[in-house]
C-alpha positions in Angstrom: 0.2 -3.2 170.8 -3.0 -5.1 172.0 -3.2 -8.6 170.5 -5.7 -11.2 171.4 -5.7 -12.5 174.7 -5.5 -16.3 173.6 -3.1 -15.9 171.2 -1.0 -14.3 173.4 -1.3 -16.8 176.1 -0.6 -19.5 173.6 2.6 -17.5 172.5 4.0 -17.4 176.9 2.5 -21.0 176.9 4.8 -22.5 174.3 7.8 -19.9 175.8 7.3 -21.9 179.3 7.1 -25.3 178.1 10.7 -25.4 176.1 12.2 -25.8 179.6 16.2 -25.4 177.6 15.5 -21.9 177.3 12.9 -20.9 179.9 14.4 -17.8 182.4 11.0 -17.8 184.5 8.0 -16.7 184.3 6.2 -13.7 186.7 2.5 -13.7 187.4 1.0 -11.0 189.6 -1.7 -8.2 189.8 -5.8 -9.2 189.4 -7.8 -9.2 186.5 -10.7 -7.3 186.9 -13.8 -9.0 188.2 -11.5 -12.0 188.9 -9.6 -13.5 192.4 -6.2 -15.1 192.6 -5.0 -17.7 194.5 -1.4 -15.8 195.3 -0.5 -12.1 195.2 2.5 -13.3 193.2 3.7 -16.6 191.4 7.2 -16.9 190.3 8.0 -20.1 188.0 11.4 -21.3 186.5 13.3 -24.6 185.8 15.8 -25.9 188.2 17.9 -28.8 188.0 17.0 -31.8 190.6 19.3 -35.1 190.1 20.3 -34.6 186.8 16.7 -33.3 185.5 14.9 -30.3 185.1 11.9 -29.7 186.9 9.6 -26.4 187.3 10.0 -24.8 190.6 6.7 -23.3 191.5 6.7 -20.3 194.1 4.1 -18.9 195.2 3.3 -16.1 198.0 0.8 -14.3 199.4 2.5 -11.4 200.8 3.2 -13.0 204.1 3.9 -16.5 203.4 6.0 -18.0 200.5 6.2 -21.5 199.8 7.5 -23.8 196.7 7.1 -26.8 195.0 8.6 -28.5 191.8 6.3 -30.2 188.7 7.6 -32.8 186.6 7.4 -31.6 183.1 5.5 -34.2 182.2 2.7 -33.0 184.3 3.5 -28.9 184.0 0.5 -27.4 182.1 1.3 -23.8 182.0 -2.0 -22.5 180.9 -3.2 -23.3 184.4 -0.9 -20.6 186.0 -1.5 -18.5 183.0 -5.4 -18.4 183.5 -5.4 -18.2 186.6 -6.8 -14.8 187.0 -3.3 -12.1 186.9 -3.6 -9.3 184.8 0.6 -8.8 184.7 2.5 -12.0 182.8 5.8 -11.7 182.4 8.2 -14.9 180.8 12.0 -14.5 180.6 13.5 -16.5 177.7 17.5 -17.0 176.7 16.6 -15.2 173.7 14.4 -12.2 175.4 10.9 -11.7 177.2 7.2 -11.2 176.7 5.1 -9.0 179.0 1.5 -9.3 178.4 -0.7 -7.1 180.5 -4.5 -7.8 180.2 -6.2 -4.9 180.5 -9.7 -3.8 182.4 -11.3 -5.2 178.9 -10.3 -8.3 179.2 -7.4 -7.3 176.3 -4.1 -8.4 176.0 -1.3 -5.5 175.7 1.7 -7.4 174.3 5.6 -6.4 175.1 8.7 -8.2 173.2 12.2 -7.1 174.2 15.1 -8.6 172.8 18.5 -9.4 174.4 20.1 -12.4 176.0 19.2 -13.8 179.4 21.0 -16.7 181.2 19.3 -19.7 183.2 20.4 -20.4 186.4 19.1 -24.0 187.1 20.1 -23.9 190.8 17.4 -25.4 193.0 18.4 -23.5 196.1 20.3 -20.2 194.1 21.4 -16.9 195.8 20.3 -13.9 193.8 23.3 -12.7 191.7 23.9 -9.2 193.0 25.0 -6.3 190.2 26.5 -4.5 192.5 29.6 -6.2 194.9 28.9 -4.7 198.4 32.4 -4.0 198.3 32.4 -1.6 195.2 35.0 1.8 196.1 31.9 3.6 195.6 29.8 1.7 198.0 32.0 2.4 200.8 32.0 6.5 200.0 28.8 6.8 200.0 28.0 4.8 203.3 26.4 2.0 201.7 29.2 -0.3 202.6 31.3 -0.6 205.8 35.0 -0.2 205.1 35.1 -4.0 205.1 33.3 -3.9 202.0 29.9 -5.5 203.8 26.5 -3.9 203.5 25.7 -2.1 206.5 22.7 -3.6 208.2 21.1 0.3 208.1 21.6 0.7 205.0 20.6 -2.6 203.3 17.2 -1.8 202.5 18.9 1.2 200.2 21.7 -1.0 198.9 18.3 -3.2 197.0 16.0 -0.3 195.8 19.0 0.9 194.0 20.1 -2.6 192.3 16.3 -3.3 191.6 16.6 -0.1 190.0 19.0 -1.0 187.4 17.7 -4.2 187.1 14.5 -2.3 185.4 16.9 0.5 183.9 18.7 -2.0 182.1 16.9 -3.8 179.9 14.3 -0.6 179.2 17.8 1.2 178.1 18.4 -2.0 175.6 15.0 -2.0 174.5 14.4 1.8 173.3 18.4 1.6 171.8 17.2 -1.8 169.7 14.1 0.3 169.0 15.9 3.5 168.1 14.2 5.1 170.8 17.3 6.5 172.4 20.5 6.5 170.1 23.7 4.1 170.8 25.6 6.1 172.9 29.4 6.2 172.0 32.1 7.8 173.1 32.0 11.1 171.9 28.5 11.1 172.0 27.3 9.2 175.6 24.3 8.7 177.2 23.4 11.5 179.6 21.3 10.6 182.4 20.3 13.1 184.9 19.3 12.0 188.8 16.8 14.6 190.0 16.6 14.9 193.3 19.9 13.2 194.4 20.2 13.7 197.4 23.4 11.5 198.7 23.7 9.9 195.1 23.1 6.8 196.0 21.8 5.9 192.8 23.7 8.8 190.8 27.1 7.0 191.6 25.5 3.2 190.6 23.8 4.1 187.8 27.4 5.4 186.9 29.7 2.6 187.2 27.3 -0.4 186.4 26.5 1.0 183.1 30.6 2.2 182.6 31.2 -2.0 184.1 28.9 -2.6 180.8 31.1 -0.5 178.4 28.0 1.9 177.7 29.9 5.5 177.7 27.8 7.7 179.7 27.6 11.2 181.3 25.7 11.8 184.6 24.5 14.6 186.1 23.1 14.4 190.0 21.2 17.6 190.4 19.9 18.7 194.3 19.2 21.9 195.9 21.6 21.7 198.8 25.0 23.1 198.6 26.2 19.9 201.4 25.6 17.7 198.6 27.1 18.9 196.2 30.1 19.6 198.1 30.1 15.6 199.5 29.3 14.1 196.1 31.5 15.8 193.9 34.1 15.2 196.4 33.1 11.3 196.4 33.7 11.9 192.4 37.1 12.9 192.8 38.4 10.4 195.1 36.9 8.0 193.0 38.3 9.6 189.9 35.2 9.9 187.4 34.7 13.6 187.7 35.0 13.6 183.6 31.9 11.9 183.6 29.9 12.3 186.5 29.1 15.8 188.0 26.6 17.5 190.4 24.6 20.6 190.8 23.2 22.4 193.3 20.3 23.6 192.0 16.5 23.5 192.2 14.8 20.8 189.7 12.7 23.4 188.2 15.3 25.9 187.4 18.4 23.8 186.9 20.4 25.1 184.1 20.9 21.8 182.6 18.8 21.7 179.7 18.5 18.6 178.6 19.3 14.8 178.7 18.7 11.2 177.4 17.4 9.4 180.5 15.9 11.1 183.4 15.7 9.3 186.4 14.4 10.1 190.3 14.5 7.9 193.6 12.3 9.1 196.0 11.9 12.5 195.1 9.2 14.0 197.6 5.7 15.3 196.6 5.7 17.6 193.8 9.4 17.2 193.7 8.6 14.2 191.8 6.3 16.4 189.2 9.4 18.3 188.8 11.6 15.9 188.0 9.2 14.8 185.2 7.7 18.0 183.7 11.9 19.3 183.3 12.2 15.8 181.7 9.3 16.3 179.4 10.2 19.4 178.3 14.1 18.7 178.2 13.1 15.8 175.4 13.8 13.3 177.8 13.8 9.4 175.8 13.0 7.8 179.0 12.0 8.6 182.5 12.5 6.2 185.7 10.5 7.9 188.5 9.9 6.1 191.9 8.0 8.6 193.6 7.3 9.3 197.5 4.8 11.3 199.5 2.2 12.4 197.1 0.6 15.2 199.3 -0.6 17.5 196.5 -3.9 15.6 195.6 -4.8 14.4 199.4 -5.4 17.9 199.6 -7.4 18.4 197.1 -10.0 15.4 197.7 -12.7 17.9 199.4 -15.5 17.2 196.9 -15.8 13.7 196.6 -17.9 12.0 194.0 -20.8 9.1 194.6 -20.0 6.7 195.4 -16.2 7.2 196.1 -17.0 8.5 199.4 -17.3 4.9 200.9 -13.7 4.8 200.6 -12.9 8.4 201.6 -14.1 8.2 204.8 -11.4 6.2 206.3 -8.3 8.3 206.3 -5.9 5.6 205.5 -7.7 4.5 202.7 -8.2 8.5 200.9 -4.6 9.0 201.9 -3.3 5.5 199.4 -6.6 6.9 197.3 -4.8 9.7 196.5 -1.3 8.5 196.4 -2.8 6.1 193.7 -4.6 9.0 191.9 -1.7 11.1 191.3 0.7 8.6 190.1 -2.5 7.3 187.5 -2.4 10.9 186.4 0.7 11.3 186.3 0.7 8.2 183.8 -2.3 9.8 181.8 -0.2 13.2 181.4 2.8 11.5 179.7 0.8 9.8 177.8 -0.6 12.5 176.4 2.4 13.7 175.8 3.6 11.1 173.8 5.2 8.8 176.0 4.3 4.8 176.6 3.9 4.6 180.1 3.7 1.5 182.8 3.3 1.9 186.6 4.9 -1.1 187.7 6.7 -2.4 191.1 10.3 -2.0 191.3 10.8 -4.2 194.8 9.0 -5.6 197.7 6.5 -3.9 200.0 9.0 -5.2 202.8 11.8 -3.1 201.9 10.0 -0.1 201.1 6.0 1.1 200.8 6.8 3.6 198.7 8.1 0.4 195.5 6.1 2.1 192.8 7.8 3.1 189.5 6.8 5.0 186.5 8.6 3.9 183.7 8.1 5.8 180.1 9.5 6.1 176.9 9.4 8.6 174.3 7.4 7.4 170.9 5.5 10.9 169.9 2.7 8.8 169.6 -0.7 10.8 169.2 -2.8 10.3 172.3 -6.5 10.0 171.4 -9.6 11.7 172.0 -10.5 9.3 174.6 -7.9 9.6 176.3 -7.6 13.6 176.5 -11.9 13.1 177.5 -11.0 10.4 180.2 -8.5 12.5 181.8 -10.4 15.8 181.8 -13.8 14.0 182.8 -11.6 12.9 186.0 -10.3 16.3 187.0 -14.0 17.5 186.9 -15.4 15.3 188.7 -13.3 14.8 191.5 -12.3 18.5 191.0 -9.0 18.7 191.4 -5.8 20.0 189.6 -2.3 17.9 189.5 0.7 19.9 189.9 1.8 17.8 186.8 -0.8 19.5 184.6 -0.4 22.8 185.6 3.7 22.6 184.9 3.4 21.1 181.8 0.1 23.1 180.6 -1.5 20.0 179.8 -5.0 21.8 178.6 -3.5 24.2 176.8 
């Protein structure tokens, strides 16, 4: 819903100045035509001798460093014009995402659902998942003394920042009747395309059953040696009633169907197969983080003016492209009737490939624009996503 841009900064202004019920607030990306000061600045009220206070921090990808305001002399509309196109501010009661678009226009987000302060001034990030979980330890996450194993630490965070996201999206479409309350004889069915070692398949699982939510999950990969490992995992775990595995090709699963699809990491165009069988399954909401977007690098032979100045340097066409086909890949579902964000899931530091395409399912009607926009694209860089071609996009 696009609102106007003051207005909505006056609505996270007054959200960040009632300090009893502040969460924090997130400010990163650019505005267009505009320069930050930071690549990201975190905000939120801590408690320093008995008063609150605004801790400020601030980084610029290779150094971060804090400071705390006084309330008295906390203006928030300072941060908040500063120049970031993405605005996020936590609340007790909920959040507000505003995203200012290339137009200088506010896209406004309101989710619902309670969030708890944490006024600690020097506070350790409250893990969802206890490195000693059962299920931690079987799938080599954990060492049998329940502690992360340096190796695999890097995985133990993309797959809690994961939930983190698939959390409150799940609460949102529920409150909007976007996805139906899942109950027990009816649960939610996610499926994990591309599972590989199920990392996330078995998380996903028991942080949403540690939450009550009844769910069914499916893992689906085309080796035989993982389904054979996870399902044995599932037994000794004892959730095979409501987790199971496949070994079968994305594209020719015979599951049909599910509520939420989700994929870590799934390589290259295994990524557009995760999403075109979720499209086409009636999928209410897709959590993709792809990896190794090949297909279009490929492609990038005919290069329009004055695009070239970039093309010229490998690295650059090669996170050209990689940027291309995840935009594309946004453009597609949208015109399939999804609302779609690219957003980060994590840090750059634990992994380069922190990019997640979130959408949801409202059957809204793209517009003519955005069916011209998309095909003008194609033309003139002359190229063909795999997306398009599995989902028949221009037909």
């Amino acid at each position: 819903m696009a609102t106007e841009l003051e207005s909505a900064l006056d609505s996270a202004a007054k959200l960040a100045l009632d300090s009893k019920t502040l969460v924090r607030i997130v400010l990163s990306g650019r505005r267009r035509n505009m320069s930050v000061p930071f690549e990201r600045i975190d905000i939120r009220p801590v408690l320093i001798k008995d008063e609150i206070t605004y801790q400020v921090t601030q980084t610029d990808g290779r150094i971060t460093t804090a400071k705390n305001i006084s309330p008295k002399k906390f203006n928030p509309r300072q941060y908040l014009e500063m120049g970031y196109a993405n605005i996020l501010v936590e609340h007790t009661s909920g959040a507000l995402s505003i995203r200012i678009t290339k137009k200088g226009e506010a896209q406004v987000h309101e989710e619902k659902g309670a969030r708890e302060q944490n006024l600690e001034h020097d506070r350790k990030k409250v893990r969802l998942l206890d490195s000693a979980d059962p299920f931690l330890i079987e799938v080599g996450i954990s060492d049998a003394n329940g502690k992360v194993k340096p190796t695999r630490a890097d995985k133990y965070l993309q797959v809690e920042e994961f939930l983190r996201l698939l959390v409150p999206t799940l609460n949102s479409a529920i409150a909007a009747k976007q996805i139906a309350k899942p109950t027990t004889s009816k649960p939610l069915v996610i499926a994990d395309l591309g599972c590989g070692n199920a990392y996330l398949t078995f998380a996903v699982h028991q942080y949403l059953k540690s939450m009550n939510i009844p769910v069914h999950v499916i893992g689906i990969d085309i080796r035989p040696e993982s389904l054979k490992r996870n399902t044995e995992i599932a037994k000794k775990l004892g959730i095979s009633k409501s987790i199971e595995f496949k070994a079968e090709a994305i594209d020719q699963t015979s599951l049909t169907s599910c509520d939420i699809a989700i994929a870590l990491h799934a390589c290259d165009t295994a990524t557009d197969d995760a999403i075109a069988w979720a499209v086409n399954g009636g999928a209410k909401l897709l959590l993709v983080a792809p990896c190794c977007q090949h297909d279009l690098q490929t492609q990038m032979s005919q290069i329009p003016e004055p695009w070239n100045i970039l093309t010229k340097h490998g690295l650059i066409k090669e996170r050209l492209g990689d940027l291309m086909t995840d935009s594309l890949r946004a453009q597609i579902l949208k015109l399939k009737g999804y609302r779609t964000e690219i957003i980060e899931f994590i840090g750059g530091e634990h992994t380069p490939r922190n990019i997640m395409i979130r959408a949801v399912l409202t059957n809204a009607k793209p517009t003519s624009d955005d069916l011209a926009t998309y095909k003008k694209m194609l033309s003139d860089w002359q190229i063909d996503p795999a997306l398009a071609s599995r989902l028949n996009i221009l037909e």
